[in-house]
N, CA, C and O atoms as a DFTB+ gen file, in Angstrom:
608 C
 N C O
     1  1      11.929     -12.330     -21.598
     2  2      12.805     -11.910     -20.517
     3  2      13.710     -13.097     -20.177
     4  3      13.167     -14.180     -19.958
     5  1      15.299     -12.970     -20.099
     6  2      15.848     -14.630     -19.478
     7  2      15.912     -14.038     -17.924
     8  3      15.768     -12.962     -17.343
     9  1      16.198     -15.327     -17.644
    10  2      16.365     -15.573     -16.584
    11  2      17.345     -14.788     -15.387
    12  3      17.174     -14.496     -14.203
    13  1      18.259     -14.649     -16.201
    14  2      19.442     -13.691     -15.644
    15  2      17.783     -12.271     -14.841
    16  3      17.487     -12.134     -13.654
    17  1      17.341     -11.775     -15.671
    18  2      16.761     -10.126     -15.526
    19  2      15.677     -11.053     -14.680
    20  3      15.128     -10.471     -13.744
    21  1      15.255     -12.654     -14.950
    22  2      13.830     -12.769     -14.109
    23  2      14.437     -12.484     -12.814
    24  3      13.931     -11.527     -12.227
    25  1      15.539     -13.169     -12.139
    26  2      16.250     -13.556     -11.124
    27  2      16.298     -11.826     -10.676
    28  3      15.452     -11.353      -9.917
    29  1      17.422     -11.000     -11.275
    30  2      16.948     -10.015     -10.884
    31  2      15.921      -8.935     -10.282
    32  3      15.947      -8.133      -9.348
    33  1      14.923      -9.343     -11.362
    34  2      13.847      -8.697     -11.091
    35  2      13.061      -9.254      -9.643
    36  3      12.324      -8.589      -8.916
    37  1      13.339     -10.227      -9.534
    38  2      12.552     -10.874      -8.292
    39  2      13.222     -10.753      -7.023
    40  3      12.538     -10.854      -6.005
    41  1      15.049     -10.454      -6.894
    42  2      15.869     -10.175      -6.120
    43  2      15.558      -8.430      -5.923
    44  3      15.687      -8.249      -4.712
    45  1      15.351      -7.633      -6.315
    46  2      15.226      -6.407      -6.374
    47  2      13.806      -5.901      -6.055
    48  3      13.730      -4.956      -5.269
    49  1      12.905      -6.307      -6.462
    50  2      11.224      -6.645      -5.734
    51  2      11.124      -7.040      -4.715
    52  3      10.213      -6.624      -4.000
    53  1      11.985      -7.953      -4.280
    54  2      11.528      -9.184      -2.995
    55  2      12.611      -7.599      -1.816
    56  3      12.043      -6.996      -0.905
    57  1      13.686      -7.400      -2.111
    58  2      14.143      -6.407      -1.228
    59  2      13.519      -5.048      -1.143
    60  3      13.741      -4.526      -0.051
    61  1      12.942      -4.457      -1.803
    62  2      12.507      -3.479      -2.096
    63  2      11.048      -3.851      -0.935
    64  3      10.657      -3.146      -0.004
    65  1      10.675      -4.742      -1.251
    66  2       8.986      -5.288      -0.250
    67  2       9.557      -5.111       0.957
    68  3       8.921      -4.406       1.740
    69  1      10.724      -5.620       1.374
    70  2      11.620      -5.745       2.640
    71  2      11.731      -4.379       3.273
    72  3      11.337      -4.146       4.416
    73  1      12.197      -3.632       2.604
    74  2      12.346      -2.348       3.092
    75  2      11.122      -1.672       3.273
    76  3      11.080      -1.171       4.396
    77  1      10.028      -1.447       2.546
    78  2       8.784      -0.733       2.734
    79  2       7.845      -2.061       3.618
    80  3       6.641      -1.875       3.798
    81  1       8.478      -3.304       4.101
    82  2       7.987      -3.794       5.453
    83  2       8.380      -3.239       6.465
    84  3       7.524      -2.923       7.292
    85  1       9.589      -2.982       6.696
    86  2      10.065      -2.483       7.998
    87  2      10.036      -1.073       8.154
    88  3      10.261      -0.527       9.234
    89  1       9.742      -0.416       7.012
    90  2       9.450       0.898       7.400
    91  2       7.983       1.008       7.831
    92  3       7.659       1.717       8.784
    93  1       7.058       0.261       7.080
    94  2       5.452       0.301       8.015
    95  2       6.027      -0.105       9.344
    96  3       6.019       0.761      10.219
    97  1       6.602      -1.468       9.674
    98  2       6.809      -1.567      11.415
    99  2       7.457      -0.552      12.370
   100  3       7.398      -0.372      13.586
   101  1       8.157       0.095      11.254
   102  2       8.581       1.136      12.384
   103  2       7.950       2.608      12.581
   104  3       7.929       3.295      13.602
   105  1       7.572       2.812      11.628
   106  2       6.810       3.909      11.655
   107  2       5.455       3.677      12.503
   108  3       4.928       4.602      13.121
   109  1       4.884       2.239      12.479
   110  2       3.523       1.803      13.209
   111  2       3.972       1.769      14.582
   112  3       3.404       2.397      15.475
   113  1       5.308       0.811      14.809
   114  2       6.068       0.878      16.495
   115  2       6.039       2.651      17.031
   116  3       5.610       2.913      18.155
   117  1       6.516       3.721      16.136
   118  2       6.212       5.180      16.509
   119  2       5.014       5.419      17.252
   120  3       4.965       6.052      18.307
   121  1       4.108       4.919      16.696
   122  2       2.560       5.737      17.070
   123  2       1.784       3.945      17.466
   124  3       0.674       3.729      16.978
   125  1       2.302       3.067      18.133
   126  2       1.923       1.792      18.511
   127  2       0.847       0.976      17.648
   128  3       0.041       0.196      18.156
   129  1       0.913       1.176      16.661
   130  2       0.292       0.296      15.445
   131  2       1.148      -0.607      14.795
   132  3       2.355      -0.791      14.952
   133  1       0.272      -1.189      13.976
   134  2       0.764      -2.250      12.962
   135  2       1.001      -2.038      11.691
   136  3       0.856      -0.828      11.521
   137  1       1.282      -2.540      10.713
   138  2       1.646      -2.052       9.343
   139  2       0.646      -1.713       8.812
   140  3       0.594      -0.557       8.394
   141  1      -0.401      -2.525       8.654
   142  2      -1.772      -2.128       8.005
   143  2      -2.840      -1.286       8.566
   144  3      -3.971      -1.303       8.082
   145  1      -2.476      -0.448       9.708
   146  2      -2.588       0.513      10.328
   147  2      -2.370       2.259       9.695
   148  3      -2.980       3.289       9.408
   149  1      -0.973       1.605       9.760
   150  2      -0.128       2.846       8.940
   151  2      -0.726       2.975       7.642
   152  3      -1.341       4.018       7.420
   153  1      -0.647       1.984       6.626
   154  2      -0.648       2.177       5.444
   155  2      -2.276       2.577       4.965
   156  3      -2.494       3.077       3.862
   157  1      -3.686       2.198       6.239
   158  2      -4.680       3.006       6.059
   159  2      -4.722       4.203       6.209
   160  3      -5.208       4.923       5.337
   161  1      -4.205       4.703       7.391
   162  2      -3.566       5.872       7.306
   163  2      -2.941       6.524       6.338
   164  3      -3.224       7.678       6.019
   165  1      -2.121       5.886       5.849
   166  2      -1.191       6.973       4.786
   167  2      -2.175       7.149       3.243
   168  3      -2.047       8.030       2.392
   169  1      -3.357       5.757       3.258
   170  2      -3.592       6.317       1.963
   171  2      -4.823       6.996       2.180
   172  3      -5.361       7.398       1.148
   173  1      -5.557       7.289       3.522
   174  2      -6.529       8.372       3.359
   175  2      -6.089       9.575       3.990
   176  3      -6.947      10.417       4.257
   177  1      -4.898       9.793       4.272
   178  2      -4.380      11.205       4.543
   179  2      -4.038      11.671       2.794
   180  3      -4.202      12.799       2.330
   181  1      -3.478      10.324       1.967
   182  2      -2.889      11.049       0.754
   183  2      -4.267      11.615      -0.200
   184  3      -4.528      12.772      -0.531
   185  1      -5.086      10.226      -0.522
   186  2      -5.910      10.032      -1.204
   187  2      -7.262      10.739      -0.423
   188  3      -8.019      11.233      -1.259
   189  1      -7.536      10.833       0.390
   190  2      -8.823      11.399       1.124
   191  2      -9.983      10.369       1.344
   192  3      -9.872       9.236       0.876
   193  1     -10.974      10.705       1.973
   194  2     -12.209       9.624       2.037
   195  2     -11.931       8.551       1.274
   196  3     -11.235       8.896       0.320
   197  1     -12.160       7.457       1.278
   198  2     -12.188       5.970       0.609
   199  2     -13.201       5.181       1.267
   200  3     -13.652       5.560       2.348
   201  1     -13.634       4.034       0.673
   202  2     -14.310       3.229       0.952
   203  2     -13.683       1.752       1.279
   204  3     -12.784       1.458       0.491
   205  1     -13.935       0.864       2.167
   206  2     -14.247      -0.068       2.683
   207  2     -12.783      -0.738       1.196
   208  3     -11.558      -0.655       1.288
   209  1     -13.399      -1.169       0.340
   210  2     -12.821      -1.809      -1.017
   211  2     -11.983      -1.164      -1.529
   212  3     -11.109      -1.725      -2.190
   213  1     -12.011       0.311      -1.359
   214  2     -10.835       1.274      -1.946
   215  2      -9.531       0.929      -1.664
   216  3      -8.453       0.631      -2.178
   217  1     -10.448       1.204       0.003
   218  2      -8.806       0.789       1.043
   219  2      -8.020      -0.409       0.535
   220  3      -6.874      -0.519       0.098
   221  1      -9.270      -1.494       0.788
   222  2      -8.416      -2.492       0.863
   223  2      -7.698      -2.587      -0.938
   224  3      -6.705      -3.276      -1.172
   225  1      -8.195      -2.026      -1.694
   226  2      -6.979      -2.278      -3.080
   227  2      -6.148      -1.740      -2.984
   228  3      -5.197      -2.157      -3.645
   229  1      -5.931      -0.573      -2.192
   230  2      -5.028       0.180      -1.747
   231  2      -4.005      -0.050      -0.931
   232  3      -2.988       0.644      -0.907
   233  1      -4.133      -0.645      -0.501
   234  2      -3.311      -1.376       1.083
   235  2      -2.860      -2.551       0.100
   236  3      -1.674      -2.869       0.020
   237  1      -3.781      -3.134      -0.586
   238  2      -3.259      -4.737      -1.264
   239  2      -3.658      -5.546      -0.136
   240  3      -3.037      -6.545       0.227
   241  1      -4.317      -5.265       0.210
   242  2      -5.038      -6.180       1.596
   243  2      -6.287      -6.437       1.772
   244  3      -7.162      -5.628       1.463
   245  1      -6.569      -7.787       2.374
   246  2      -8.035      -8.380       2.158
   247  2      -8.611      -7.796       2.982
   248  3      -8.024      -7.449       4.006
   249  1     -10.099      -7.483       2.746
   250  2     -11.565      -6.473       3.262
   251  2     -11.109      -6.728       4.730
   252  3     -10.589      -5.884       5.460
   253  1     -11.386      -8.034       5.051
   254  2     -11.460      -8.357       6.595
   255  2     -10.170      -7.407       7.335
   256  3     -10.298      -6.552       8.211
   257  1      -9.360      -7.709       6.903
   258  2      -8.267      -7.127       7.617
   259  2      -8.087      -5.522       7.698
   260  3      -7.450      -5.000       8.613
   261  1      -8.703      -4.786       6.663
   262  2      -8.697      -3.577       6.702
   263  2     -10.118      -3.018       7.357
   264  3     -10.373      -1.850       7.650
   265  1     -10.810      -3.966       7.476
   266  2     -12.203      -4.004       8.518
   267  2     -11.603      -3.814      10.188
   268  3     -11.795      -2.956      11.050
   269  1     -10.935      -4.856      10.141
   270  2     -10.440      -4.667      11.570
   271  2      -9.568      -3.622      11.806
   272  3      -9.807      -2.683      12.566
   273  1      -8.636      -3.766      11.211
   274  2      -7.579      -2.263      11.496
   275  2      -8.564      -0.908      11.699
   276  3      -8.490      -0.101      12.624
   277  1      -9.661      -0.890      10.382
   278  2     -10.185       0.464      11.049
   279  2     -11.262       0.479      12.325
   280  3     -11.619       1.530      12.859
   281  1     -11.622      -0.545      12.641
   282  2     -11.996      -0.593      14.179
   283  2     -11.052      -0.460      15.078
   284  3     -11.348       0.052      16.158
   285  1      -9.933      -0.823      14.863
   286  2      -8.722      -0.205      16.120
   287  2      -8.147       1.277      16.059
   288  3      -7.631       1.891      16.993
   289  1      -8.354       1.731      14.712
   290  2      -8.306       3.587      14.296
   291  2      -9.455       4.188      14.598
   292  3      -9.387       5.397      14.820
   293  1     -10.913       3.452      14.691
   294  2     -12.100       4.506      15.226
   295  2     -11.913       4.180      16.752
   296  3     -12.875       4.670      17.343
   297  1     -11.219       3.666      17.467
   298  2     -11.063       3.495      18.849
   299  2     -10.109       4.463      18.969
   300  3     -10.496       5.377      19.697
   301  1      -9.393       4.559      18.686
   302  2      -7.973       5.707      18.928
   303  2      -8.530       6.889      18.331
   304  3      -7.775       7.781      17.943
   305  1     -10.107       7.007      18.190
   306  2     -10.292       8.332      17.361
   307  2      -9.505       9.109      15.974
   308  3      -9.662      10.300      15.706
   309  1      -8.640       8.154      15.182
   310  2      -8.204       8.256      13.962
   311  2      -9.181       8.720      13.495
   312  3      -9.271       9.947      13.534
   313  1     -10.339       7.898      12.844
   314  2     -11.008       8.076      11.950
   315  2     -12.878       7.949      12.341
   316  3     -13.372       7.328      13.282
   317  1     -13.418       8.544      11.554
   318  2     -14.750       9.131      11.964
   319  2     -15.270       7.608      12.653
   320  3     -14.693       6.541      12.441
   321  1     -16.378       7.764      13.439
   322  2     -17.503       6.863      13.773
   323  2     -18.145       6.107      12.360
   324  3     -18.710       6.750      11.475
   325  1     -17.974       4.836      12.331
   326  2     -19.161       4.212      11.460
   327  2     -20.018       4.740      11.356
   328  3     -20.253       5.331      12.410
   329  1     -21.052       4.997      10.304
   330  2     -22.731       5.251      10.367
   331  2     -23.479       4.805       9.513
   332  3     -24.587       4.355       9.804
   333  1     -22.992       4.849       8.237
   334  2     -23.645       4.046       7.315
   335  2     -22.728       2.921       6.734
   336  3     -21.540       3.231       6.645
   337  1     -23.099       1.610       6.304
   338  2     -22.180       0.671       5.816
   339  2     -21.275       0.801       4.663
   340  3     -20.234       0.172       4.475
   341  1     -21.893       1.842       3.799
   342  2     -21.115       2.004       2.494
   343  2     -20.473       3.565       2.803
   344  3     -19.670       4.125       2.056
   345  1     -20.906       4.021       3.822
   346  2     -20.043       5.571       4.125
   347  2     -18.175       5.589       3.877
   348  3     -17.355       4.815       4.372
   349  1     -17.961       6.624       3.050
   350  2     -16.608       6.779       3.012
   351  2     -15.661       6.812       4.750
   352  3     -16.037       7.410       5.757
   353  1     -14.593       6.096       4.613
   354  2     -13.977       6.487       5.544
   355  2     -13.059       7.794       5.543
   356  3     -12.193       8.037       4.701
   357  1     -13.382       8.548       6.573
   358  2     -12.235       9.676       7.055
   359  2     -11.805       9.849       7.863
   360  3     -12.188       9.142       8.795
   361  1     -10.787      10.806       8.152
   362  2      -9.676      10.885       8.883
   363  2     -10.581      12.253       9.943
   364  3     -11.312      13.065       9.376
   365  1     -10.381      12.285      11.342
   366  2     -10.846      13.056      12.051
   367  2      -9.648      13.871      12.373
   368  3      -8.455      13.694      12.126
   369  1     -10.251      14.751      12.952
   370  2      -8.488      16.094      13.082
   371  2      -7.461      15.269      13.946
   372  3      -6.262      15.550      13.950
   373  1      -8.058      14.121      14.757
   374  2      -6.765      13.972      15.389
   375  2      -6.034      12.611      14.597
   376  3      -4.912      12.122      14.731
   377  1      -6.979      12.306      13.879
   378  2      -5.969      11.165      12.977
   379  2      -5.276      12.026      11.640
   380  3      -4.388      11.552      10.932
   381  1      -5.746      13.085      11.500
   382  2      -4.929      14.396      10.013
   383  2      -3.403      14.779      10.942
   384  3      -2.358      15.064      10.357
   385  1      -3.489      14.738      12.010
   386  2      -2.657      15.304      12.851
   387  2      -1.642      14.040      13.086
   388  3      -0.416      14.156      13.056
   389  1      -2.232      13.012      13.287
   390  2      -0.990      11.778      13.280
   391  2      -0.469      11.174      11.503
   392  3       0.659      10.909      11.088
   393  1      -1.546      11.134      10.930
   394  2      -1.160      11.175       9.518
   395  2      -0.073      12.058       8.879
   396  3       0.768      11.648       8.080
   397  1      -0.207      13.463       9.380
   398  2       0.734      14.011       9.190
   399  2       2.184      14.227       9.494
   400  3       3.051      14.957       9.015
   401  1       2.150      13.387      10.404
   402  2       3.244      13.071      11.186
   403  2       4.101      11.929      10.477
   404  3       5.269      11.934      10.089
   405  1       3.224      11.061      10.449
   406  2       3.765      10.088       9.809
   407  2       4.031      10.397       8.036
   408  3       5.170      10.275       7.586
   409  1       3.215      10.677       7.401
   410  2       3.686      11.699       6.239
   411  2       5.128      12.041       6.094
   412  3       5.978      11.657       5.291
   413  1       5.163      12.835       7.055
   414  2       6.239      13.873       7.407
   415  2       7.925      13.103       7.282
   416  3       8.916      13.593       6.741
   417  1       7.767      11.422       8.162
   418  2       8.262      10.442       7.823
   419  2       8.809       9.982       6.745
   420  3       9.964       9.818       6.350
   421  1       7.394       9.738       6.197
   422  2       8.113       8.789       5.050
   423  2       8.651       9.433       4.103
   424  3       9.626       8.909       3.564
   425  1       8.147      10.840       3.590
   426  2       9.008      11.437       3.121
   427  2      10.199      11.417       2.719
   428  3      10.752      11.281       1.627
   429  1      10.687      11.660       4.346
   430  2      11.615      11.978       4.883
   431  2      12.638      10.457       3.955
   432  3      13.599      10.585       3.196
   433  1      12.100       9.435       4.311
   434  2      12.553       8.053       4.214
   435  2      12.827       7.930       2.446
   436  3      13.713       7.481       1.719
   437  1      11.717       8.501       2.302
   438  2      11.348       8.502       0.407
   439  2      12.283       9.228      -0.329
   440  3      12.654       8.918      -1.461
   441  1      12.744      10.398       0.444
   442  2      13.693      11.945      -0.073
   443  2      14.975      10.969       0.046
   444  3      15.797      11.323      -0.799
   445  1      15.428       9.887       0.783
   446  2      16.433       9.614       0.581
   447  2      16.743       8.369       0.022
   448  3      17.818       7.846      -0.271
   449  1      15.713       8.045      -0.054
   450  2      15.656       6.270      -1.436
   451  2      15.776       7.135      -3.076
   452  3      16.298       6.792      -4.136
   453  1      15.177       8.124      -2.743
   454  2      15.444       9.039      -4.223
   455  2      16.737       9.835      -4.515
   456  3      16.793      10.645      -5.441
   457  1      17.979       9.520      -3.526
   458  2      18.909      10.032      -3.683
   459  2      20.006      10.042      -5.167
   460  3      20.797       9.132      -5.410
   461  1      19.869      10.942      -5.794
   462  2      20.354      10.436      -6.925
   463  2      19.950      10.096      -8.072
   464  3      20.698       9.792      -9.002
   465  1      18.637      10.120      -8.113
   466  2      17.619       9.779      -9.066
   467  2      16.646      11.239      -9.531
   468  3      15.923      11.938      -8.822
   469  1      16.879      11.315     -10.579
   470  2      16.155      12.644     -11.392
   471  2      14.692      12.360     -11.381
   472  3      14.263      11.207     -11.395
   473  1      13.883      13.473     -11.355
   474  2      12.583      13.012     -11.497
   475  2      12.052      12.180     -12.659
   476  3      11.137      11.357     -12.616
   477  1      12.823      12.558     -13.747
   478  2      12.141      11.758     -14.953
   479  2      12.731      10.154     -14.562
   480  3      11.920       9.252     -14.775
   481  1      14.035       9.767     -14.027
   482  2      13.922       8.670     -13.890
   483  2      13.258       7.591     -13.086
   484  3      13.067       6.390     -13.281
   485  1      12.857       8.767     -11.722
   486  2      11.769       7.993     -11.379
   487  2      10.028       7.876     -11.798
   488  3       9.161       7.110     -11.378
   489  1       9.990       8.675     -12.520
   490  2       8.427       8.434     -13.274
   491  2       9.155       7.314     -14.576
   492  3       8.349       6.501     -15.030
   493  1      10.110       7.281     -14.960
   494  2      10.170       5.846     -15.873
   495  2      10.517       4.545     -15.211
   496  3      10.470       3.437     -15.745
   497  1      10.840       4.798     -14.088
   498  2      10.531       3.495     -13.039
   499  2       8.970       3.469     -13.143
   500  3       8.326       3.036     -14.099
   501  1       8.543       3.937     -12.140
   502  2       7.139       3.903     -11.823
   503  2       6.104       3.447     -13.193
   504  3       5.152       2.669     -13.133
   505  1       6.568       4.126     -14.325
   506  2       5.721       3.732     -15.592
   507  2       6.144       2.625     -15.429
   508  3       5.444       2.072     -14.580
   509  1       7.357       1.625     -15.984
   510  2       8.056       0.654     -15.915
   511  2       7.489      -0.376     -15.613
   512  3       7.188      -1.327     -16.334
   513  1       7.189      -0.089     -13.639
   514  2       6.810      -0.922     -12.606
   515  2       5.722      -1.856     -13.112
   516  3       5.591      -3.056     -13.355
   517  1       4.650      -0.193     -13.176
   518  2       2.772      -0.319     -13.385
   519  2       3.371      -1.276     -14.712
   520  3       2.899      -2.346     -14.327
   521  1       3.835      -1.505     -15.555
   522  2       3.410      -1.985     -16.888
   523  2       3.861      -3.864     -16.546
   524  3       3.437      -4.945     -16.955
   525  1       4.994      -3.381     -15.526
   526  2       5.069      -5.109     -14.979
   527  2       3.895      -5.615     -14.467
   528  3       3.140      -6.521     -14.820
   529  1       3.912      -4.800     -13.519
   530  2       2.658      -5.538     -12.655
   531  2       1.402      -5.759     -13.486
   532  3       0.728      -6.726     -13.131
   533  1       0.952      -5.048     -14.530
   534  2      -0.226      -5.161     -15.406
   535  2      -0.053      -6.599     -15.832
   536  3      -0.760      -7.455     -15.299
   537  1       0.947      -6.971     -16.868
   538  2       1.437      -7.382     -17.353
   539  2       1.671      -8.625     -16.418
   540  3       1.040      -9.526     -16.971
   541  1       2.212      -9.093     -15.369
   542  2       1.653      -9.946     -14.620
   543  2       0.701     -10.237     -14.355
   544  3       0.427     -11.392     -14.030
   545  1      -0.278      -9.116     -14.411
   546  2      -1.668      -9.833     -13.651
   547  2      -2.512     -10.385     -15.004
   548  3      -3.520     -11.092     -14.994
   549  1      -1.983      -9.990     -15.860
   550  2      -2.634     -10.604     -17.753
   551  2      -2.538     -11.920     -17.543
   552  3      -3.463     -12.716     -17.380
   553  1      -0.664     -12.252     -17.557
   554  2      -0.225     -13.304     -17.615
   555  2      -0.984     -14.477     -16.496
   556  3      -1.192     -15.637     -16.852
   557  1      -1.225     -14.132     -15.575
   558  2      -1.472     -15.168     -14.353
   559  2      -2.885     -15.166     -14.363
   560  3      -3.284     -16.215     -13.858
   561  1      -3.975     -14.299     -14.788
   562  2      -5.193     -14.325     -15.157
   563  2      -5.235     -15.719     -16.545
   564  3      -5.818     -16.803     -16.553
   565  1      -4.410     -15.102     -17.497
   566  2      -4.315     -16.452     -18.193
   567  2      -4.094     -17.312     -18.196
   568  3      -4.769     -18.044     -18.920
   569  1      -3.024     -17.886     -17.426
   570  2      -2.685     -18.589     -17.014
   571  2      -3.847     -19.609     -16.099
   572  3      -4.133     -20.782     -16.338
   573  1      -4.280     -18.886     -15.203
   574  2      -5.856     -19.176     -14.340
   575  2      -6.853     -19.416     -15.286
   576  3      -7.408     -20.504     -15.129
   577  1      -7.160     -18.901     -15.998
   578  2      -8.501     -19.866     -16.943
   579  2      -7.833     -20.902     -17.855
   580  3      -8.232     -22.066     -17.862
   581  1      -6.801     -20.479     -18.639
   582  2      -6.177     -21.680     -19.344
   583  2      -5.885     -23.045     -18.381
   584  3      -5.730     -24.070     -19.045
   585  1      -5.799     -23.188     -17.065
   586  2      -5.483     -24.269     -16.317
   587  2      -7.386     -24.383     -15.858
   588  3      -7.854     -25.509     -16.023
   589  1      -8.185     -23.507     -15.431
   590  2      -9.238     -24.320     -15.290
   591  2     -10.391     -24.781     -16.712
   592  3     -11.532     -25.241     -16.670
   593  1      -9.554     -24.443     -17.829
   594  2      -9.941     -24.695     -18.869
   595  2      -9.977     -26.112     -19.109
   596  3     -10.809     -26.636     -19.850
   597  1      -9.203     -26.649     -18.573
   598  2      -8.155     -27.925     -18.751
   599  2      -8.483     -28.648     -17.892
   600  3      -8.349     -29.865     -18.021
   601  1      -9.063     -28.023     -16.652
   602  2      -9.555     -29.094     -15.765
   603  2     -11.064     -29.671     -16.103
   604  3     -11.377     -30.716     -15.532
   605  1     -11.599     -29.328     -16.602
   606  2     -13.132     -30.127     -16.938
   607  2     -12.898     -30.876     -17.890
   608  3     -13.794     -31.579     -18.358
């Protein structure tokens, strides 16, 4: 890849993060949450029950933090009561009911970032994406043992 497409690619990622930041803040400012609020929300309204670790690969966010967020969603009655430690988390009718709302949102937000774009071209983005990001995480995994290879 030169540089010209790295530069790109990292100008077009880094804005793209920008925009799906401020849409969690505003959509979380809607219903008085935080980003990582929302985005537990959005992926067990999409995805359904999850666990503890699900979430957090899901979110891209560390355990602790998606620990706490869902203690501030079982307070607002989002999501069921704790009971067992490894119990799936779910959404209670009145967090399906704000989920859906917010749903309803991003959509809304999503229907018009897709303006112009055919479905097949966005499933060859999306293939695209996944094969970067794989493909990064190869590279920097290797990268990580080849450097502590080197350190002993």
């Amino acid at each position: 890849m030169d540089l010209d497409r790295v530069a790109n690619f990292i100008f077009f990622t880094r804005k793209l993060e920008k925009a799906l930041f401020f849409v969690k803040g505003k959509e979380g400012n809607n219903i008085s949450l935080k980003g990582i609020h929302v985005l537990c929300l959005f992926f067990l309204a999409v995805k359904g029950p999850m666990s503890v670790m699900d979430l957090a690969r899901a979110t891209q966010e560390d355990k602790g933090a998606v620990s706490k967020a869902l203690d501030k969603l079982r307070k607002l009655s989002y999501i069921e009561p704790k009971r067992k430690y490894m119990d799936a988390i779910r959404l209670t009718r009145t967090g399906e009911i704000e989920a859906a709302k917010l749903l309803h949102r991003v959509q809304k937000i999503a229907c018009a970032a897709r303006e112009g774009i055919s479905d097949e071209q966005a499933d060859a983005f999306l293939k695209t994406l996944q094969a970067y990001v794989n493909n990064f995480d190869r590279a920097l995994e290797y990268e990580e043992n080849r450097q502590s290879s080197l350190c002993c």
